[in-house]
N, C-alpha and C positions, 0 to 999 in steps of 0.2 A: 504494500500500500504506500504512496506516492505524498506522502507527509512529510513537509516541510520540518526542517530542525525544531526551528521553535516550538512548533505545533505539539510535535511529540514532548519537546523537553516540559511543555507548559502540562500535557495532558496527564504525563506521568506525573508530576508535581498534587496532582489532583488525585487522579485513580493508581497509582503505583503498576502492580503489573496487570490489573483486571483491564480486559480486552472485550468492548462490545460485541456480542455474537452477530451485531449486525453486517459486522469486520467479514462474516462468511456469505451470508444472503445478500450482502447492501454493499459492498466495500468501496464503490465508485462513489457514492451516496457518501459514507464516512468520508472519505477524503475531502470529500467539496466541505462537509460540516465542519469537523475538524482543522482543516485549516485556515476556516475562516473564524470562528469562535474560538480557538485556542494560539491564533497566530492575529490575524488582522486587527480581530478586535481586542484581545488583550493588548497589541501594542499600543493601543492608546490606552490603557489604562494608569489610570494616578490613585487607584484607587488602595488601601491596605486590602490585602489579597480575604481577609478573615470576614471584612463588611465587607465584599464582593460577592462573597460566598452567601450569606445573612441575605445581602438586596436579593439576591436567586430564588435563594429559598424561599422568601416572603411573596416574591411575583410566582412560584409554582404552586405554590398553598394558594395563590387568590385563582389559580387556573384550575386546580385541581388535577393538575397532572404530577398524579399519583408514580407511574412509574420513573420520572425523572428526579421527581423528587426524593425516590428511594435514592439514586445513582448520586444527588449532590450532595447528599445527606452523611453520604460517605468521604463522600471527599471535602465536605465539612469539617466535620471531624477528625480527619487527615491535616487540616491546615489550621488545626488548632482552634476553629470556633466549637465553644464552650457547652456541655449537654444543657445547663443553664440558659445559655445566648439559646440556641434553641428551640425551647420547651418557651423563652418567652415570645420569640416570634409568633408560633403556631397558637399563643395564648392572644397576643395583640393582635392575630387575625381576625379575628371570631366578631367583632363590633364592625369591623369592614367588610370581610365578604361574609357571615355570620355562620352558624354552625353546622350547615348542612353541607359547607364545602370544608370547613375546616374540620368535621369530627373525624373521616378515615385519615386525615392528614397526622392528626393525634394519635390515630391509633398504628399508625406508620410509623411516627417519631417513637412512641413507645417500644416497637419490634427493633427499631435499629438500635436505640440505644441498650437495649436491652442484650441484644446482639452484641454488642461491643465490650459487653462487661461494666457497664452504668445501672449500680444500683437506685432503684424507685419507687416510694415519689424522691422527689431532689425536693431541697431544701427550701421552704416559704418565701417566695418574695416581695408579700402584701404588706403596705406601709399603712393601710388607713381599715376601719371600722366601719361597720353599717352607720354610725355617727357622722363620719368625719367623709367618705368616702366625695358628696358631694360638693364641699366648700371646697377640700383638695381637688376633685376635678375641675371643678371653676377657677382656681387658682391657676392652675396650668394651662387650662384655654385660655387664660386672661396672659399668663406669659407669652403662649406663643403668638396668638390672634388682638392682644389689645383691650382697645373699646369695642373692637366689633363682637364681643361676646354679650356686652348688655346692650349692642343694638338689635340683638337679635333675639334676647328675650322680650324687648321691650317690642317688638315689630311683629312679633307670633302671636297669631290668633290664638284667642280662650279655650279654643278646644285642640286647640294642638302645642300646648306649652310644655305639654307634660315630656314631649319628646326633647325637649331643649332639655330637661331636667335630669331627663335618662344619657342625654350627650354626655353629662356635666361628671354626672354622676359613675354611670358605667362604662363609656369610651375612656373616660378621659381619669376619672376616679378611679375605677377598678385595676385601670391596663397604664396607665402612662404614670403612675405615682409606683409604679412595683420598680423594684430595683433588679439589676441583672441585664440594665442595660438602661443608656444616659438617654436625656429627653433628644439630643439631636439624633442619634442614632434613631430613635422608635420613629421621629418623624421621617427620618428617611426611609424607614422601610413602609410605613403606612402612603410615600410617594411611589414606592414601588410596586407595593399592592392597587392602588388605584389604577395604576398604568396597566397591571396585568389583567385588571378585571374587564378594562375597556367603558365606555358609555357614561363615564363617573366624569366627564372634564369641568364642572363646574365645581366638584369637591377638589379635582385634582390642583383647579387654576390654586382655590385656598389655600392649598398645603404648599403649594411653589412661594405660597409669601411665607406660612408656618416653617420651613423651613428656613428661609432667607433669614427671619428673624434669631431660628437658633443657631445663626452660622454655618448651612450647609447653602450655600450662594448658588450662583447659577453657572460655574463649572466642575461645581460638585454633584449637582442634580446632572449634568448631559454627562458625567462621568458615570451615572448610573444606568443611566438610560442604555448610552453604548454597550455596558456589558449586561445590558438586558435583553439586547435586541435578538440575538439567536435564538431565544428563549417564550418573547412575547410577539415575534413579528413586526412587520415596519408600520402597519396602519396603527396600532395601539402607540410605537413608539414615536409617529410622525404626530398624533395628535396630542402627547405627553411635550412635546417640544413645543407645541403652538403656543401649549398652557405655559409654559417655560418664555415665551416671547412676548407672551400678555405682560406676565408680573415682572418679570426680569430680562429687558431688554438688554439685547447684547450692549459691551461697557458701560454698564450701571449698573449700579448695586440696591438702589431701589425697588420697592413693591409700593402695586396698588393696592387699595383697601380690599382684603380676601374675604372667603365667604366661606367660613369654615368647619363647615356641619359634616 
């Protein structure tokens, strides 16, 4: 098979010596992939190889492509991201693409770690109370989005408040206050997740400002995007970039007011 140095050097860096069986049915097929995903695209990466892997994994949990997500999960764990990093990914999915895609993805993360010799459950990483869970998650939408978190209570109809509550509360309260992984990372990956689920670009334009604001600017997001694209396709990743041109025009560091539900 007609793989480029890099390609291979990158690929084993990943999978060591596991060789896709597609190598015997498909090999023409690997080669176009592999050298394009593990040569072209990785050369533009700036990314730390460990949240490379993490952005993966979170756009394969929003797809539900179960078998892939076996194959990165390994070589996740190969490159050192954490059973922890992990276990909160597949936990931080559940409010965005919610549990109907993310529950075999759980029960996949379970088999592999389990696999590997990780003993489970892993250890708690809830910081807040049925008390406390939704001042802290308002607090944290108010870090990353501003005022436009009480514009948006304050602009939702009486019968639909209680969803702003459950935002406040259980996206942002339950999942982005747990430790095991920092506010900009989670927001990066919940960019990632959007991008993979596809039809989300008015959440996705918000989170391109939620990021900008906790320091993941806009050659950090097209840093993700690139090593998404073999993974999510170019329609998902041509309309993740549009959102990226809304809020964060190229040479400016500015965002528009987001919208960030």
């Amino acid at each position: 098979m007609a793989l480029s140095e890099a390609a291979r050097t990158h690929h084993d860096e990943l999978f060591g010596e596991h060789r896709s069986t597609l190598t015997q049915t498909d090999p023409e097929f690997v080669e176009l992939f592999d050298n394009f995903a593990f040569d072209e695209i990785i050369a533009h990466d700036e990314l730390p190889v460990t949240l490379r892997l993490q952005a993966i994994l979170a756009a394969l949990i929003a797809m539900q492509a179960l078998g892939e997500l076996r194959v990165m999960l390994g070589a996740a764990l190969r490159v050192g991201v954490t059973p922890v990093e992990i276990k909160e990914i597949v936990y931080q999915a559940v409010p965005y693409v919610g549990i109907g895609r993310a529950y075999e993805a759980l029960h996949l993360v379970n088999e592999v770690l389990t696999g590997a010799g990780v003993a489970l459950p892993l250890a708690g990483q809830s910081t807040t109370t049925p008390a406390t869970r939704e001042a802290a998650g308002r607090s944290v939408q108010e870090e990353i989005f501003g005022d436009a978190i009480a514009a948006m209570y304050e602009a939702s109809p009486r019968d639909q408040v209680h969803i702003q509550h459950h935002l406040s509360a259980h996206c942002f309260g339950d999942h982005y206050t747990r430790t095991g992984l920092d506010l900009a990372t989670r927001e990066l990956l919940t960019f990632a997740m959007l991008t993979a689920l596809g039809g989300c670009e008015p959440q996705l334009t918000g989170h391109v400002a939620g990021n900008a604001a906790v320091g993941n600017g806009r050659a950090r997001l097209l840093e993700v995007l690139t090593q998404l694209l073999p993974y999510v396709g170019y329609p998902r990743t041509l309309n993740a970039i549009g959102c990226i041109n809304k809020v964060l025009p190229e040479d400016t560091g500015s965002a528009d007011e987001p919208d960030p539900h």
